[in-house]
C-alpha positions in Angstrom: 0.0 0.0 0.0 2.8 2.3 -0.1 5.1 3.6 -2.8 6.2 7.0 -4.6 4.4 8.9 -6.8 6.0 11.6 -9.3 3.7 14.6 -9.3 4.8 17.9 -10.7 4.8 20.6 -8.1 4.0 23.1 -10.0 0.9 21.3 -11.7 -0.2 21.1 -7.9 0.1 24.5 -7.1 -0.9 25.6 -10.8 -4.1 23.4 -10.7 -5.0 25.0 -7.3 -4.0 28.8 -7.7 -5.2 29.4 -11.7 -8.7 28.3 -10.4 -8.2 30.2 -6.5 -7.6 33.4 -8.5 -9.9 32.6 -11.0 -12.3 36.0 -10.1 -15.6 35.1 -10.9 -17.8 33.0 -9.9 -16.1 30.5 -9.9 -13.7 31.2 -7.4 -17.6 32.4 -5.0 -18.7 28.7 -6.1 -16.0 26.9 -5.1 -15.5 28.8 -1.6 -19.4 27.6 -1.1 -19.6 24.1 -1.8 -17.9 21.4 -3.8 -20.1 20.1 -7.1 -17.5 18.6 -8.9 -14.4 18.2 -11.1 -15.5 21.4 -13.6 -15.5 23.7 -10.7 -13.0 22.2 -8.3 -9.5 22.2 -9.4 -7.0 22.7 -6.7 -6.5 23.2 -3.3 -6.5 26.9 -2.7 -9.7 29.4 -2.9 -10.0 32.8 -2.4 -12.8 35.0 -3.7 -12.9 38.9 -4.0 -14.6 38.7 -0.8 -11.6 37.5 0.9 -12.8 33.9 2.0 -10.0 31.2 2.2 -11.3 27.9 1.1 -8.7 24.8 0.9 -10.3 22.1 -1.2 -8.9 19.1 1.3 -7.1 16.0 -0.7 -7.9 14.0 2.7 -11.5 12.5 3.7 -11.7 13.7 7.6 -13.5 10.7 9.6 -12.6 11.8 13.1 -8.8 11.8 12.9 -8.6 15.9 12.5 -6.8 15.6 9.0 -9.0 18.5 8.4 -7.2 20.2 10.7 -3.8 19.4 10.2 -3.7 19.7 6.4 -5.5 23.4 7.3 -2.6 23.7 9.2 0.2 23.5 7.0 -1.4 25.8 3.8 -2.4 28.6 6.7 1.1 28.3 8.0 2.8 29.1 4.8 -0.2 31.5 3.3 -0.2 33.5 6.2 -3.8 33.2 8.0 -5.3 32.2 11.3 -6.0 28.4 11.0 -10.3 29.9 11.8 -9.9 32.0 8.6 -9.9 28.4 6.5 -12.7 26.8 5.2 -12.9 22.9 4.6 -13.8 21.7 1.8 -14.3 17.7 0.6 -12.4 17.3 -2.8 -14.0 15.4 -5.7 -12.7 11.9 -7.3 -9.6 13.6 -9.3 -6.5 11.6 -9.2 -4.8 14.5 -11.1 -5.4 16.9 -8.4 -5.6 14.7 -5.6 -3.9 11.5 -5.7 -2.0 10.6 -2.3 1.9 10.7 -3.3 2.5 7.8 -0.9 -0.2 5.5 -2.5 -0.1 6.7 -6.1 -4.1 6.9 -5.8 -6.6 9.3 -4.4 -7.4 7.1 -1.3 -7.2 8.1 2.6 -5.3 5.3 5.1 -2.4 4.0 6.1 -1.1 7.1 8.7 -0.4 8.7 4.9 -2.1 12.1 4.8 0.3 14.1 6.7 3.0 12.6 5.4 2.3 12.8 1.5 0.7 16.3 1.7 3.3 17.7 4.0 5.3 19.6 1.1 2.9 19.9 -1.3 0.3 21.9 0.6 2.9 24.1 1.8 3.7 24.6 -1.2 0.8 25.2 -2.3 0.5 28.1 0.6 3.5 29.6 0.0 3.9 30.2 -3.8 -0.2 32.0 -3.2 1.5 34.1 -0.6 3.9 34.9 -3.0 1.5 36.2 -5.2 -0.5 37.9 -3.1 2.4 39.8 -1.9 3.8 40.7 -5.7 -0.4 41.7 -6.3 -0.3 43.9 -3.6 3.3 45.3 -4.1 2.2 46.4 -8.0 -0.7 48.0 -7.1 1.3 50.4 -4.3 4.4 50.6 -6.7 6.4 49.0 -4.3 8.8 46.1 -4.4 7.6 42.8 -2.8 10.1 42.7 -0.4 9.0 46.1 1.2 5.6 44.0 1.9 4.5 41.7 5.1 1.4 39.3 5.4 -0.8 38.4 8.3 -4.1 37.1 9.0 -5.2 37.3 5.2 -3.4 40.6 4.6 -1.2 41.9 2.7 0.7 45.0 4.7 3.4 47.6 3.9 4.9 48.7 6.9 6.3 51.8 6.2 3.3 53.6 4.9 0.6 51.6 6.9 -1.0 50.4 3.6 -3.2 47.0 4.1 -4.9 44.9 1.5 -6.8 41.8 2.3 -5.9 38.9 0.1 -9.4 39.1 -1.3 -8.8 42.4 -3.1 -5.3 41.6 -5.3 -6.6 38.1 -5.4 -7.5 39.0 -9.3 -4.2 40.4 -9.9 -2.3 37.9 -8.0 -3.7 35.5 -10.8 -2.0 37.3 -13.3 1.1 37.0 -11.9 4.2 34.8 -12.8 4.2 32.1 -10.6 7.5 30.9 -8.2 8.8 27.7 -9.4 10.1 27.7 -6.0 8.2 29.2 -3.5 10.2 29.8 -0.2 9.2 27.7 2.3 9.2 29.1 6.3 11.7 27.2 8.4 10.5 25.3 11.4 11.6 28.4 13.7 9.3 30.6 11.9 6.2 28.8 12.9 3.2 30.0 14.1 0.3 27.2 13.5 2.3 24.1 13.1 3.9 22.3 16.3 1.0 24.3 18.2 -2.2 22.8 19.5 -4.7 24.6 18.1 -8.7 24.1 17.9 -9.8 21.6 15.3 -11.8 23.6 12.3 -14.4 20.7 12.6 -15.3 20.7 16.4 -17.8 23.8 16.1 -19.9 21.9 13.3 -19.9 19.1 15.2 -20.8 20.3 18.4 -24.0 22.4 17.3 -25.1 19.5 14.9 -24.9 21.3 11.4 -22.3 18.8 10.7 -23.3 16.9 7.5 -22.0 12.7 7.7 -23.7 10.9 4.6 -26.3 9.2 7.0 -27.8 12.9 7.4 -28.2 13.8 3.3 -31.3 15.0 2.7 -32.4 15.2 -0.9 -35.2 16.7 -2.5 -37.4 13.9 -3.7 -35.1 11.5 -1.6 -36.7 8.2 -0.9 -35.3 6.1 2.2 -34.6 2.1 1.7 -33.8 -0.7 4.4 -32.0 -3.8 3.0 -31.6 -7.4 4.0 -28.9 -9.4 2.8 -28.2 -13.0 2.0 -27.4 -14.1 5.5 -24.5 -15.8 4.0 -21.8 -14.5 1.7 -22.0 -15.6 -1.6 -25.8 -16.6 -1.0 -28.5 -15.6 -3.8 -32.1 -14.5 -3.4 -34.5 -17.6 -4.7 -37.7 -16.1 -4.3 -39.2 -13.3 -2.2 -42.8 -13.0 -0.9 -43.5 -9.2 -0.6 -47.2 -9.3 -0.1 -47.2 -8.4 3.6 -44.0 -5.6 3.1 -46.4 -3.7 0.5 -49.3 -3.2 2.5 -47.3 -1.1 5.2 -48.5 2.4 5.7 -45.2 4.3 3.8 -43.4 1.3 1.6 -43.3 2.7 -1.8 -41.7 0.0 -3.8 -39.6 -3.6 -3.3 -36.4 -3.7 -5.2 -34.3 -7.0 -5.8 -30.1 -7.5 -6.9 -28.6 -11.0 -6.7 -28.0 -11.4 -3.1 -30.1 -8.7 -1.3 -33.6 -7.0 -1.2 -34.3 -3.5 -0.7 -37.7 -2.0 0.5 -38.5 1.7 -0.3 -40.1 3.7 2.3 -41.4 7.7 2.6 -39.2 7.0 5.8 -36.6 4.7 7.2 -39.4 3.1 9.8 -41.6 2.2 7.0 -39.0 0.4 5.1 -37.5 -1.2 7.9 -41.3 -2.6 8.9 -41.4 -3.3 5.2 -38.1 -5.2 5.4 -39.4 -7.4 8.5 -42.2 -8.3 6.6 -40.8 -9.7 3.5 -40.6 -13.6 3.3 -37.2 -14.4 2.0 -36.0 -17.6 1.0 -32.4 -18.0 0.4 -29.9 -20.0 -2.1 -27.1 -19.6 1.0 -24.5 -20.9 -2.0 -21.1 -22.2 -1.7 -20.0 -21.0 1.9 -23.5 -22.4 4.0 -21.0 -24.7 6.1 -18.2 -22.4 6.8 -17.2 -22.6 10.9 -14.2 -20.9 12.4 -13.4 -23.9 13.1 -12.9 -25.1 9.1 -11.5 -22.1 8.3 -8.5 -22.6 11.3 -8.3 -25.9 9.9 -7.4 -24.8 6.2 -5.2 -22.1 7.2 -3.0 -24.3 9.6 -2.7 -27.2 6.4 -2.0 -23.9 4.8 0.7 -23.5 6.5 2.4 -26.4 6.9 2.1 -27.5 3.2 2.1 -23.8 1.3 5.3 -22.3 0.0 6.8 -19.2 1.3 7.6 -15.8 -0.2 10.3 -14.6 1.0 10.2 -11.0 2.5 14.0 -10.5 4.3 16.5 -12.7 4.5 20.3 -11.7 5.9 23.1 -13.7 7.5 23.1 -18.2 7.8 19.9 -18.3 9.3 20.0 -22.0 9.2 23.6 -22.3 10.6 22.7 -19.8 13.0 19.4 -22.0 13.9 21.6 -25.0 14.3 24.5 -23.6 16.2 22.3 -21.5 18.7 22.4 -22.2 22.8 18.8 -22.4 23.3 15.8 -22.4 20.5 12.5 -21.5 21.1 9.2 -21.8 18.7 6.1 -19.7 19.1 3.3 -20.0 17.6 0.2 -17.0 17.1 -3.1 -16.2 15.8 -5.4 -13.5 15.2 -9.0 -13.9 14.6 -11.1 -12.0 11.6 -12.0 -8.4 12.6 -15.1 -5.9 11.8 -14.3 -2.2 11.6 -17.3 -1.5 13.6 -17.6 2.0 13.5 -20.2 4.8 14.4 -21.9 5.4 11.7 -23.2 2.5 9.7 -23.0 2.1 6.0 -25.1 4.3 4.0 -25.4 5.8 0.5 -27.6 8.1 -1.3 -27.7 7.5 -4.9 -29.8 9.2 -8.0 -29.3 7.7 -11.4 -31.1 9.9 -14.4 -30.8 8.9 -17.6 -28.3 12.1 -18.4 -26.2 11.3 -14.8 -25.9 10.1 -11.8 -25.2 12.0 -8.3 -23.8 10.1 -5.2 -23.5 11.3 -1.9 -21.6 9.1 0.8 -18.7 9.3 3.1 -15.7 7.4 1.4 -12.3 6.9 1.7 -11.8 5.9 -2.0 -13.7 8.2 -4.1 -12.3 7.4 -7.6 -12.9 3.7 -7.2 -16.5 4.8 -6.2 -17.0 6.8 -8.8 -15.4 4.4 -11.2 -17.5 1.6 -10.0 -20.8 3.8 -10.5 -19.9 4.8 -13.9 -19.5 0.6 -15.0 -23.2 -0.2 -13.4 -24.9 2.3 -14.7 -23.6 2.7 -17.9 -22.8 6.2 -17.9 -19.4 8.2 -18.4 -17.4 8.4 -15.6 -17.6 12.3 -16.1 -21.3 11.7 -15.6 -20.6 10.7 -12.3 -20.5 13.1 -9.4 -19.2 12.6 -6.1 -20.0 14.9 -3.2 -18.0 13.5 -0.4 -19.2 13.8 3.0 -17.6 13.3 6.9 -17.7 9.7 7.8 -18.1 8.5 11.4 -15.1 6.2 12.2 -13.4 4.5 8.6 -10.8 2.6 10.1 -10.5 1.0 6.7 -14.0 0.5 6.0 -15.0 3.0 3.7 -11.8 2.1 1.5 -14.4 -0.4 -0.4 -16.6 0.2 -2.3 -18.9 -2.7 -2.1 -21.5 -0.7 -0.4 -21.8 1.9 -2.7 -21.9 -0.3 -6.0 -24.8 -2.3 -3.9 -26.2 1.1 -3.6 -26.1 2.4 -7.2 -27.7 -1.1 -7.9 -30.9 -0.2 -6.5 -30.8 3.7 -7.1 -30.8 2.7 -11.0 -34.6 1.0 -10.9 -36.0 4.1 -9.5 -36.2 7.5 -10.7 -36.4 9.6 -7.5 -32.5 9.7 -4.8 -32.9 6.8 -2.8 -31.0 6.9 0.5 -29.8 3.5 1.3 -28.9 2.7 5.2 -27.8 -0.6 6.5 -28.5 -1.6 10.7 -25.9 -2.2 13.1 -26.1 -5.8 12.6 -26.0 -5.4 8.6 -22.9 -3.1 9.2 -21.2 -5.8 10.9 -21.9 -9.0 9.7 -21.8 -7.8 6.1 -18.2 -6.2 6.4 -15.3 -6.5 4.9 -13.2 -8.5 7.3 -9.7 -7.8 8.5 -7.7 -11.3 7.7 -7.1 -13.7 10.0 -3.3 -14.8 10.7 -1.1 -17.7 11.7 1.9 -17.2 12.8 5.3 -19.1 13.7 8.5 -18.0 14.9 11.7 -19.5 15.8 14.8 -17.7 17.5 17.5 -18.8 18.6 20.0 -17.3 21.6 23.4 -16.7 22.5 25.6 -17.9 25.3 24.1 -14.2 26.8 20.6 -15.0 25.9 20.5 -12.4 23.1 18.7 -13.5 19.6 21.2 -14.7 17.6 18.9 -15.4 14.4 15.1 -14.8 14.3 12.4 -16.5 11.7 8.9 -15.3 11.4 6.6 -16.8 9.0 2.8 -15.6 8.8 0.2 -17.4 6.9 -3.1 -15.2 5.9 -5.2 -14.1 2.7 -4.2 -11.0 1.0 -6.6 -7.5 1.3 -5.0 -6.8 -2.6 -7.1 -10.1 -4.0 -9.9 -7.1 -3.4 -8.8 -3.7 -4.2 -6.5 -4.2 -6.9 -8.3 -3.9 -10.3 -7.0 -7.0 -11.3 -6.8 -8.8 -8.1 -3.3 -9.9 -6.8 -1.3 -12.4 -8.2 -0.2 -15.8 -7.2 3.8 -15.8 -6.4 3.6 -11.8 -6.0 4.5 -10.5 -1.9 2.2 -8.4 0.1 4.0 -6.8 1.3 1.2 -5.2 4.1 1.6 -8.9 5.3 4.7 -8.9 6.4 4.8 -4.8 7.5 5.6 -5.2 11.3 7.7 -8.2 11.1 10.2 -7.2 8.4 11.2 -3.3 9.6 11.0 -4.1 13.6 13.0 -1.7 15.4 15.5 -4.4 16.7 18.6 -5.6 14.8 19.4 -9.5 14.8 22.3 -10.8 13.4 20.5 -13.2 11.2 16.3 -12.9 10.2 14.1 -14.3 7.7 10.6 -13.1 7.0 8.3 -14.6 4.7 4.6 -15.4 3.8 2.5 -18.2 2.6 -0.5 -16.9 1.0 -3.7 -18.8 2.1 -6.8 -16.9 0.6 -9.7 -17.8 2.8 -13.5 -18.3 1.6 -13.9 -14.6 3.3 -13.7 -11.3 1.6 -10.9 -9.1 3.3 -10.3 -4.9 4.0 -7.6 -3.0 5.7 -8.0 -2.5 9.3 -6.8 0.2 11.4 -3.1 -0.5 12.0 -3.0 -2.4 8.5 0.0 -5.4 8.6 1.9 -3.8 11.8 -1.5 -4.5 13.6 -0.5 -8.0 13.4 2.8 -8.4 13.4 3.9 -5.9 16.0 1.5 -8.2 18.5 3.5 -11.4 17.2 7.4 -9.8 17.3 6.9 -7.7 20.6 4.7 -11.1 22.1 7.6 -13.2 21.2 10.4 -11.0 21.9 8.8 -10.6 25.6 8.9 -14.4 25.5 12.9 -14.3 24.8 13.6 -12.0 27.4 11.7 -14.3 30.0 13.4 -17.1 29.1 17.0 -15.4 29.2 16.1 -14.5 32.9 16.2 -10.6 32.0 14.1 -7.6 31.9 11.7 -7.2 29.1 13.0 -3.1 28.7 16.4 -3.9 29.2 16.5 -7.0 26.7 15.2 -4.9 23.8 17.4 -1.9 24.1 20.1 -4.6 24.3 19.0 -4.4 20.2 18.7 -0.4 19.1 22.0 0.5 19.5 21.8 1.2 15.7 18.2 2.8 16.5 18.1 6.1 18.7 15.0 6.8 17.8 13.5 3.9 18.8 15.9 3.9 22.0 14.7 7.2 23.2 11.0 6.4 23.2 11.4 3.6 25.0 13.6 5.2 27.8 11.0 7.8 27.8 8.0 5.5 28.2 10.0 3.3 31.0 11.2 6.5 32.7 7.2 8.0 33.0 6.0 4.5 33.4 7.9 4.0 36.7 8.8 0.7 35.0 10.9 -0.5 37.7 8.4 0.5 40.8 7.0 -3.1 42.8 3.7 -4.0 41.8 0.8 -6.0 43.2 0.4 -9.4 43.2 -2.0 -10.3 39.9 -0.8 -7.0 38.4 2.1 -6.3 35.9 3.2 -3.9 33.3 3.8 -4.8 29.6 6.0 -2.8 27.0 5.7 -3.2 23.2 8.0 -0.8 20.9 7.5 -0.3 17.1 8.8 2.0 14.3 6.3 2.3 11.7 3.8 4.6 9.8 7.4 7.1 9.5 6.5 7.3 13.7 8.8 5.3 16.5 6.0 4.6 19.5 6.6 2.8 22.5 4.0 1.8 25.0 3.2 0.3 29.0 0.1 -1.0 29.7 -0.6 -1.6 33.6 -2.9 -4.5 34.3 -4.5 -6.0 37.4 -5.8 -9.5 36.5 -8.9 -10.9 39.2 -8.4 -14.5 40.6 -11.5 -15.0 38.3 -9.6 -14.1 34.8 -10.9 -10.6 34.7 -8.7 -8.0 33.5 -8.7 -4.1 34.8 -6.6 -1.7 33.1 -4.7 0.3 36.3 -2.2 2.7 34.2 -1.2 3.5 30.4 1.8 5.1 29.3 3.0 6.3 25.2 6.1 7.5 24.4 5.9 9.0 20.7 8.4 10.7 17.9 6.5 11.6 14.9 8.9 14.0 14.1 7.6 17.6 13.3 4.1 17.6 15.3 1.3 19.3 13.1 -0.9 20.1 16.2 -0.3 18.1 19.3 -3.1 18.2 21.1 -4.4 16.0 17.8 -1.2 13.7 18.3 -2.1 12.9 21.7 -6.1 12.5 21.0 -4.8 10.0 18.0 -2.6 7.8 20.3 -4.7 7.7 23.3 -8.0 6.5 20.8 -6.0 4.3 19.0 -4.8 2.3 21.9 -8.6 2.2 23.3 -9.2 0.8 19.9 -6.6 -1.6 20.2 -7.1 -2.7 23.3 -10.7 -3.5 22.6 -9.8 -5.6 20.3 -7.8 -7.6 21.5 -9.9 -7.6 24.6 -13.2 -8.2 23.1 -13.3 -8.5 18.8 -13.5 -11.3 16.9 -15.4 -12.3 14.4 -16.6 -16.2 13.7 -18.9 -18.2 11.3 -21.3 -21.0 12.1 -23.1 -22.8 9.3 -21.8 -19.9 6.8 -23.1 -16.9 9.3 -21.4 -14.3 11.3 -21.9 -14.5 14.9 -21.2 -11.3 15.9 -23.7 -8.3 15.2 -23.8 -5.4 17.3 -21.9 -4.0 20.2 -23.5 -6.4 23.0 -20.9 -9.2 21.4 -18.9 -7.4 19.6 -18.1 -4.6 22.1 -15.5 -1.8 22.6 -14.3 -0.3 26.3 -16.5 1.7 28.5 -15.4 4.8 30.1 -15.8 3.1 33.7 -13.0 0.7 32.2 -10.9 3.1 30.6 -7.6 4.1 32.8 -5.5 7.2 33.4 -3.4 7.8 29.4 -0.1 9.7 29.5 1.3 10.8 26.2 4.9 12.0 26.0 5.7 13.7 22.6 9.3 13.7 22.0 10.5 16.1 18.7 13.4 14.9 17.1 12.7 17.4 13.9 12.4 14.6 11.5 9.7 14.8 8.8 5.8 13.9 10.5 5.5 10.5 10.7 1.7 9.0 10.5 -0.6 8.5 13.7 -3.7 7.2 13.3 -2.7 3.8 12.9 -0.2 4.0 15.7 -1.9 3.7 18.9 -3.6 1.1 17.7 -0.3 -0.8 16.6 1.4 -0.7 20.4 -1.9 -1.5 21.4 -2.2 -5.6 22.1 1.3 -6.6 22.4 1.7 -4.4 25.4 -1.4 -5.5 27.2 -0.4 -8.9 26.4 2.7 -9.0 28.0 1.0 -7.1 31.2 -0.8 -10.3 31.2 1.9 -12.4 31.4 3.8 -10.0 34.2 0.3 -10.4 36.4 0.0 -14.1 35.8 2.9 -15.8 34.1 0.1 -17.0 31.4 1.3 -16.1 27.9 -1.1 -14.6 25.4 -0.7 -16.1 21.8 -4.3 -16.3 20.5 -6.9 -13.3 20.3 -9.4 -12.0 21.7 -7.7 -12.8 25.3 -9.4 -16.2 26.9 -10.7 -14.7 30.3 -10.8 -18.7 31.4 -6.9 -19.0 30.8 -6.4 -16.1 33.5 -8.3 -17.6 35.9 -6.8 -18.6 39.7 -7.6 -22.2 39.5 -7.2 -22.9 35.4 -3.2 -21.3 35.5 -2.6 -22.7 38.6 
């Protein structure tokens, strides 16, 4: 999922700035809403009437990239971060593709770091403009001129312009090739914490998520779905659905049934009283218990990719003092967020307008155009806030099942799936298997290391053409193949094991996984070499300051080495990805009956340049939470083809009352930013994990944690 994109700088800047400047209406339009590619074509906006509008290349769904990408065009154009509006950009690759993903797509901790040059860029080089505007119009030379706030000043003769007024001019201008950037000493808005642009809208409920469109003519429809992926509708009794008060209309695709309503309660009575029978198809006896089953003969019989391989691991293997073998697994996970899936949709026979929260939009828009026939400039996209993505929204299943219905009727239909729907019809994070091998020293330090995961590949389902066989995935393997710690001898590889699931990213992508299985297993090392679990792994970074001085820091604020209780214990974990080096302890007390209370948590974080901290420390303390209920509670498992799982009752996340005291230490090394959203997350299991083991000598290999393993009388 990552990689480098060439994009010309200045077509960046130009494709922002021609149409910022642009004095018409077009530049009014744009600063008022976003209707598509012919009238959005950059990221910068400012009309005659001075308002600042910064067309945003990220999709905000709680992470405040809103915010921070805000940030770093007012920082170099001169303007209170409150003088910026946000506004959603349209699917345009062009304009908007993430440099780090060579797509226009929102994930992976990317945002930040992909958009942190351009945008300035992007700020600066308007600035410059501005400034050379308002410096023609006095007949004085630019560098006589100062900005601030949206103004363009000149000291010695008090003059002031607001950027509004020479914003025509300034378009006329010759534009820097380079545009000076400020150095990180002349900042005012970055590195500070400053309110998030989108808390106001938020607060006071005018804030617009795509499950509160409202279109004119807008009908609302409740689905239900083959209970069983793969599973085709046979026949459908609607008899009793059509005489509700308020269904309009019963609408049928291969696998699902939709019932049109005047409101959402009269097509979700409608829905209930449809009689449904059901082709389940080729997955009607899928258990967990099958699918461990294939996966394990999966791995014992599938060949490898190799991932890294340096120094005689074999040799090494044979020669070592002691040799250990581990093995892990982690379980299918649903994104579960917020807001449930929902689209509104309105196909016409001249075009067709979609309005949805997505993390993907030109694969949405793409998808639209081959269903319903239509050009894909005959698409339009109006991207809204989503409530928690975490990966989710990075399909586009949903909206293609959407567009589906929306093109056999003539009026916007507003499709919106239930809690249950939104979890049991997911796109699963993969399931993993995991073995590792070490071996130690005469000292008891890791001599050669081996980690070989087994799992299905996300790519199978994003990729237009699917993934191929033989080909790495490389997101399988992130976590295991860049760890922080340096072994004389590793070999990382993957056997690919597709299972009869379909797959999505997750928050914390690959590191998710294999930061749990190298800091589990690393923990396990230091126990059996009789030493400290801190002191073991900084025994390994002294080719890695970074990573050596977050975890100094998080020992040092953790009080690491202070007693504890009996039944309670503190865990570390340590990683170095996302461009961020994170190290956590997690404090635990575990009851004689298995129960487990969180007492104490502890980050230590260098993400380089912080955009806003107070948004660093928000991202690392949810996160974790996130984390932790995961690998506290979250799993996901089949019977008879079915999920199990369906709404937050058995599928559940932590509670205030069980949320503990979160420190956050930010330490600045001046690096480039590193990402965060999928940090906290990251640190998140392998930490608790070992916590458990300090409390109760049980060691954790297999999630979500087994209460019945902790218990008094089952470990003793």
């Amino acid at each position: 999922m990552t990689g480098h994109l060439s994009i010309s700088r200045r077509k960046l800047i130009v494709g922002g700035l021609m149409v910022a400047f642009a004095c018409s209406t077009r530049a009014r339009s744009a600063t008022s809403k976003a209707t598509g590619p012919s009238t959005i074509g950059g990221f910068v906006r400012i009309s005659q009437e001075g308002g600042i509008s910064l067309v945003m290349p990220s999709v905000e769904m709680g992470q405040g990239v809103y915010t921070a990408e805000a940030a770093l065009l007012a920082e170099e154009l001169d303007v209170r971060l409150d003088q910026i509006a946000a506004i959603a950009a349209p699917p345009d690759a062009s304009l908007y593709a993430q440099p780090l993903f060579k797509a226009q797509m929102t994930g992976g901790s990317t945002s930040i770091r992909g958009f942190w040059t351009p945008l300035r860029q992007a700020g600066a080089a308007a600035r410059s403009m501005l400034v050379a505007a308002a410096a023609q119009a006095w007949g004085v030379h630019p560098d006589e001129c100062s900005t601030k706030d949206g103004t363009v000043l000149h000291s010695s003769t008090g003059r002031v312009l607001r950027y509004g007024e020479v914003a025509e001019l300034a378009a006329t201008l010759p534009m820097s090739e380079h545009p000076k950037l400020k150095s990180p000493g002349d900042f005012r808005i970055i590195g500070k914490s400053q309110r998030r642009i989108d808390t106001p809208v938020k607060v006071n409920g005018s804030a617009v998520y795509g499950i509160d469109v409202a279109v004119d003519g807008m009908k609302t429809a409740a689905v239900v779905i083959s209970p069983v992926d793969g599973g085709k509708v046979k026949s459908v009794d609607e008899t009793d659905a059509r005489k509700i008060p308020g269904v309009i209309d019963v609408l049928h695709i291969g696998d699902a049934v939709a019932v049109v309503g005047e409101h959402y309660w009269a097509a979700r009575a409608g829905v209930e009283a449809l009689n449904v029978d059901w082709d389940l198809g080729p997955n009607a006896k899928l258990t967990t218990a099958s699918i461990r089953a294939e996966v394990a003969k999966a791995a014992d019989e599938g060949t490898p990719l190799k991932a890294l391989e340096h120094g005689d691991v074999e040799a090494r293997l044979r020669s070592a003092a002691k040799r250990l073998t581990a093995e892990y697994e982690l379980p299918f996970l649903a994104h579960a967020t917020m807001e449930p899936i929902n689209t509104t949709v309105h196909v016409r026979p001249d075009g067709c307008d979609i309005w949805v929260g997505t993390q993907t939009p030109v694969v949405a828009q793409k998808h639209a155009a081959r269903i319903t026939g239509l050009p894909v400039d005959k698409v339009t996209l109006h991207n809204h806030l989503i409530g928690g993505g975490f990966g989710r929204r990075l399909q586009a299943d949903t909206i293609e099942q959407a567009v589906r219905f929306a093109k056999q009727v003539p009026y916007p239909l507003k499709i919106i799936w239930t809690r249950e729907q939104d979890i049991r019809h997911d796109r699963f994070r993969p399931c993993y298997l995991d073995r590792l091998a070490a071996g130690l020293d005469e000292q008891g330090r890791p001599s050669v290391w081996t980690h070989r995961t087994t799992s299905g590949t996300v790519r199978r389902y994003f990729d237009e053409d699917g993934w191929p066989d033989g080909k790495l995935d490389k997101d399988a393997v992130d976590g295991a193949w860049d760890s922080p710690y340096a072994f004389p001898a590793i070999r990382v590889d993957w056997i690919r094991h597709d299972p009869p699931v379909k797959l999505n990213w997750w928050r914390g992508v690959g590191p998710t996984h294999n930061v749990f299985v190298v800091e589990s297993f690393l923990d396990e090392l230091a126990h059996t070499a009789g030493q400290d679990p801190i002191t073991y792994r900084r025994s390994l970074l002294d080719a890695n300051p970074r990573a050596r001085a977050v975890l100094d820091k998080v020992a040092d604020a953790a009080g690491w080495n202070m007693p504890s209780e009996p039944r309670t214990g503190r865990g570390v974990s340590l990683h170095q990805n996302f461009g961020t080096y994170a190290a956590l302890v997690v404090e635990v007390a575990v009851a004689p009956s298995g129960e487990i209370s969180l007492k104490k948590i502890v980050a230590a974080v260098d993400c380089g340049i912080q955009i806003n901290p107070d948004i660093v420390r928000a991202q690392i303390e949810g996160g974790v939470l996130f984390g932790l209920s995961a690998a506290l509670f979250n799993g996901i498992t089949f019977d008879e083809g079915r999920v199990q799982q369906g709404n937050f009752n058995d599928y559940r996340q932590l509670r205030i009352n069980e949320t503990p005291p979160i420190e956050v230490h930010l330490l600045n090394s001046g690096e480039r930013p590193g990402g965060l959203g999928e940090v906290g997350t990251v640190s998140a299991a392998p930490a608790l994990g070992n916590a458990i083991f300090a409390a109760t000598g049980v060691r954790i290999r297999r999630l979500p944690i087994d209460r019945k393993l902790l218990s008094k009388r089952e470990s003793s």
